[in-house]
N, C-alpha and C positions, 0 to 999 in steps of 0.2 A: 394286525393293523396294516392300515394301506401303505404303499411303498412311496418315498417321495414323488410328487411331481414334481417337471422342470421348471416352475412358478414357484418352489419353494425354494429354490439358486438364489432368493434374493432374499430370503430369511435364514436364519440361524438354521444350524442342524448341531445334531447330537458335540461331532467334533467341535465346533461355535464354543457351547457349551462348559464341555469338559476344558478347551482354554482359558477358557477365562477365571473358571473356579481353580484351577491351574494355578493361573497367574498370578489370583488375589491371593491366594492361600503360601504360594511359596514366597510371597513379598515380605513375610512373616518370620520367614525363618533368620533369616540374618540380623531379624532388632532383636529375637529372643537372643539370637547370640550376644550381641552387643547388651546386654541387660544380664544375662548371665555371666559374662566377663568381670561383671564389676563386685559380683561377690553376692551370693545371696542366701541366705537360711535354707536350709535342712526341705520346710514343708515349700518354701518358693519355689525353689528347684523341683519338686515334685509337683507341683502343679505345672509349670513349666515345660515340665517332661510328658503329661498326661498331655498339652497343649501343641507339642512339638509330632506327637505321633498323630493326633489329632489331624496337623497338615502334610504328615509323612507322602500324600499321593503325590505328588506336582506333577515329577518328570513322567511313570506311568501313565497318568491321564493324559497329560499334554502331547506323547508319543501317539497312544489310541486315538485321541481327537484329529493329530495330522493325517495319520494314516485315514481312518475314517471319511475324512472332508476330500482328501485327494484324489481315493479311490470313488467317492459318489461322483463328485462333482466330472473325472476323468470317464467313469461307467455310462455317467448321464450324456457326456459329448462324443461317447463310441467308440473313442479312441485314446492313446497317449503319446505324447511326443515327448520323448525326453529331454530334447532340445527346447521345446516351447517351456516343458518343468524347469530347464536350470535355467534359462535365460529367467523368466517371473521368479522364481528365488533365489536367483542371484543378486534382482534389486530389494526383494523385500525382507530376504535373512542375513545372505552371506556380508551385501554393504552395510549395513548397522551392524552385524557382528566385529567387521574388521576397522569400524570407526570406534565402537565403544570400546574393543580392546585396547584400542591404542590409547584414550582418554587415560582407561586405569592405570596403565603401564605406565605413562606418564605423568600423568595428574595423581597419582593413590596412588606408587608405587609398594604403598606398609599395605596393601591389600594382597599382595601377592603370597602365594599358598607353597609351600614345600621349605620351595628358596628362592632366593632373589636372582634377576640377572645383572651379569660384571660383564658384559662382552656382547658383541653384534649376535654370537651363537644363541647363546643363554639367553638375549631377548626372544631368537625367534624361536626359542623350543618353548619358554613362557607364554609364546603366542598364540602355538599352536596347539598346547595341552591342555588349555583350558583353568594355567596354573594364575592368568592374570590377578583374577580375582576370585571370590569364594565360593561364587555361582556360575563361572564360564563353561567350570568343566561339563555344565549340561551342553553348552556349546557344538563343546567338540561330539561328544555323543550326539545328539540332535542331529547335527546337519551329515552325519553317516548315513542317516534315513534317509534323508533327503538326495545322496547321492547314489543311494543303493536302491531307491523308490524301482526300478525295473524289475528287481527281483520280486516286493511284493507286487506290484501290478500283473507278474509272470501265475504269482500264487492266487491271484484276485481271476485269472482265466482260466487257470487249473480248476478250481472247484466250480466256478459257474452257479448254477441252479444246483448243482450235482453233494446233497447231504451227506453220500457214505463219504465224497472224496472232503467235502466240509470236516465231519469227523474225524477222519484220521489224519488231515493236516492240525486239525485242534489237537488232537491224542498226543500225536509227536513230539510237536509244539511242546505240548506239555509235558512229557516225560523227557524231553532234554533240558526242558530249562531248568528242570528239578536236579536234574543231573549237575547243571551247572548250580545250581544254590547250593549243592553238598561240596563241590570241589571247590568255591569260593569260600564256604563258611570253614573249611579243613586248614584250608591251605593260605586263605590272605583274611579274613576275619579274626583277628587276635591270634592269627595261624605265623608260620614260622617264615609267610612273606608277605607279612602285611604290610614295612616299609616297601620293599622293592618290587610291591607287584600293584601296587596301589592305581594304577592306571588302568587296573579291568574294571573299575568302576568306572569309565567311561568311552568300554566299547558296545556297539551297539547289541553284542549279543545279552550283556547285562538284560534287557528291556527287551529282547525280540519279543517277546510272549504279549506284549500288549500292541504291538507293531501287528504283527500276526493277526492276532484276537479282533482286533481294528480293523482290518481287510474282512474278517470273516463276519462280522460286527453286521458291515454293510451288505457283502452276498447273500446273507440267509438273513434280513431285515426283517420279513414275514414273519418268522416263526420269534426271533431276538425279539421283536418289539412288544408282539403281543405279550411275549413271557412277563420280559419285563414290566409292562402295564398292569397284568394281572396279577405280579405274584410281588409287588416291591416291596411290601409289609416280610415278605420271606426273606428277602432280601439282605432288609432292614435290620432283621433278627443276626444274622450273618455278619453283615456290619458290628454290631453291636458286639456279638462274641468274638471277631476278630481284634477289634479295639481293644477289649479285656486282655486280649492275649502278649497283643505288643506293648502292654503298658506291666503287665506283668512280669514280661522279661524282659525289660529295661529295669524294673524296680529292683530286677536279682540281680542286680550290679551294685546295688547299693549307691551313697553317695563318696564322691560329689557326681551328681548327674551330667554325664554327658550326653552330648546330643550323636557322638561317631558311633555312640553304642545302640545304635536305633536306625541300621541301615534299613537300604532298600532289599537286602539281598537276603531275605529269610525268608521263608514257607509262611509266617503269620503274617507279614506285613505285603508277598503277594497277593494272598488271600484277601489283605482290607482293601488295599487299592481296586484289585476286579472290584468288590464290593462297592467301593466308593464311584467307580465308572458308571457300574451299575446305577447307582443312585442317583445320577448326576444326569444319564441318560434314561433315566426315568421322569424325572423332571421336565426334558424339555419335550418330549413325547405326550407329557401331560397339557402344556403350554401349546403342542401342533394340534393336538387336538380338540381342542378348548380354543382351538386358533388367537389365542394370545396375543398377536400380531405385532402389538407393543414391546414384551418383552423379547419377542424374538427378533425384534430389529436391533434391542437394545444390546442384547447379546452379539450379534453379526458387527454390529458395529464397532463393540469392544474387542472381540476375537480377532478384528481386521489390525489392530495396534496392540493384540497382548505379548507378543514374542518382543515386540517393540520394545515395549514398559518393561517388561521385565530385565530388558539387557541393562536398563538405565535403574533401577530399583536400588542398586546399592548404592550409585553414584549419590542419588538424593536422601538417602538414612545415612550415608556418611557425614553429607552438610547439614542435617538434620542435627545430629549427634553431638559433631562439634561444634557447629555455630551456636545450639541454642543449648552447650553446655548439657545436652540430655543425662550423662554419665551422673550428676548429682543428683537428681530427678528420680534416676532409675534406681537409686540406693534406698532410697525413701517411698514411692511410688513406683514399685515394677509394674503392674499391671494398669495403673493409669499411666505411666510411659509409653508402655506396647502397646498401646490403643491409639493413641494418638500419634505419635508416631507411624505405625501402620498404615491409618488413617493419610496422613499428611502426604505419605510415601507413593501410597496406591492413588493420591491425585495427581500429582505433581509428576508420577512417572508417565501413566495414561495422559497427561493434557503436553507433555514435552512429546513425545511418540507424535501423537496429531499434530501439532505444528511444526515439528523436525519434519515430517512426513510432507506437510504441505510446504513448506519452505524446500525442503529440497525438488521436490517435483517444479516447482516456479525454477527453480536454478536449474535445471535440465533443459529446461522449456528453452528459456534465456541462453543459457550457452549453444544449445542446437541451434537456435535462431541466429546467435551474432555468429557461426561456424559458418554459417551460408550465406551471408554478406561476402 
């Protein structure tokens, strides 16, 4: 397939994409928790658990997608500045991250994950570990990329056009990260430092391989796109065995189902994610081509406030929860709770994103202006 033009910058791409499905799907995981918390049957829980591996992609896709959009959109302008990178996501990740944090910390402080803080220390290591609340620690992993973005742009000039050096930076790529899924599943996956080492789950090497893959994604587009156009049904098939796979060894745990038992850091559940990338970027490849136009704005436009919405997602399934009493609901109607809920979650977090969004840009404007009086 043909390679972007600079006229498609103003539509959605693959990354677009992969965020948003991203976003919608991991807004999900925290009301399964909140619904499994309150107690539920034997066959709930197992469907639950089928449901939960179901949106196991998030963080994987949402890595491949920044990577992805950074590298086209930086390819397509010929250049990179790193400094022009941290300044533009300094306002549109790092300030929402260290506003939301503080909300939890303060406002939900029963949201906080290991242990609590007693002391100015213990706030700021809360702060900074992603321990605020029960989705930050993608946080802290995420904006590693973001700060480490030279090294893949280094690799994104390494390979060039160049397929053998493509290969063997994929090869690599992959046979270390496999290295690392055995020494994680050994040693901190029910291993003898699963307390004390529980923070490799959110360093960036967890995830390089889709950080990687996402550079390599966009270099060799030609040959990625066509494949995936032509062969998605193969794909699909793949997907499909993979799903079996990670739902079957979750099931060999037996009950009660947990959700820790269904990490990201296993051979089957990196294999669904690629899968589910795949798919997800087959989609919108479908929609370029087909010139879609519509949905491709609609996507672009979501992607621009999905990192947004998601930092606010649990803020509003919390007030969701309590306020409207969800916990008796969910005793009685699990699956028509987690629908609506869901539902309510992914509006209210997407339409607060765009108007925090707009509301703070007017207060920049405003204070720059009354600074120069």
């Amino acid at each position: 397939m043909k390679a972007y033009s600079s006229e498609s910058c103003k539509l959605a791409d693959i990354g677009d994409y992969l965020k948003v499905f991203a976003c919608s799907a991991v807004m999900s995981q925290p009301i399964m928790s909140l619904i499994m918390g309150v107690g539920q049957p034997y066959n709930t829980q197992d469907i639950f658990g089928v449901m939960y591996n179901l949106v196991k992609y998030t963080a994987p896709a949402f890595i491949f997608g920044i990577l992805y959009t950074t590298i086209r959109t930086n390819d397509i302008a010929g250049n990179f500045s790193y400094q022009k990178h941290l300044r533009a996501n300094w306002s549109n990740l790092f300030v929402p991250t260290i506003w939301w944090t503080l909300i939890y910390l303060l406002g939900m402080p029963w949201l906080q994950q290991i242990r609590k803080f007693n002391n100015f220390g213990t706030f700021c290591w809360q702060f900074v570990n992603g321990n605020a609340a029960p989705h930050l620690w993608y946080n802290t992993m995420m904006l590693q990329f973001i700060i480490l973005m030279p090294i893949f742009w280094g690799i994104s000039r390494y390979v060039a056009n160049n397929v053998k050096r493509g290969l063997s930076v994929a090869g690599i790529t992959f046979v270390l990260y496999f290295f690392w899924l055995w020494f994680y599943d050994f040693y901190v996956f029910h291993g003898p430092h699963e307390k004390s080492w529980y923070l490799l789950d959110r360093i960036f090497i967890s995830f390089v391989i889709y950080g990687v893959f996402g550079v390599l994604a966009w270099q060799f587009r030609d040959y990625v796109n066509t494949f995936l156009y032509k062969f998605w049904w193969l794909i699909l098939v793949v997907f499909a065995a993979c799903f079996f796979w990670t739902n079957f060894e979750l099931h060999g745990f037996g009950h009660p189902v947990l959700f820790a038992n269904a990490p990201y850091y296993k051979s089957s559940m990196t294999f669904y994610c690629l899968a589910v990338i795949a798919l997800v970027a087959a989609l919108c490849l479908f929609n370029i081509r087909h010139k879609s136009e519509k949905c491709l704005k609609i996507f672009h436009f979501l992607a621009t406030y999905a990192y947004r919405a998601y930092l606010s997602n649990v803020f509003w399934d919390q007030l969701l929860w309590r306020g409207l009493n969800m916990s008796y609901h969910a005793v009685y109607h699990p699956f028509l709770t987690f629908l609506g809920l869901w539902i309510l979650t992914w509006t209210l977090s997407f339409t607060s994103a765009y108007f925090l969004h707009i509301w703070w840009s007017k207060a920049k404007k405003f204070l720059s202006g009354f600074s120069l009086k």
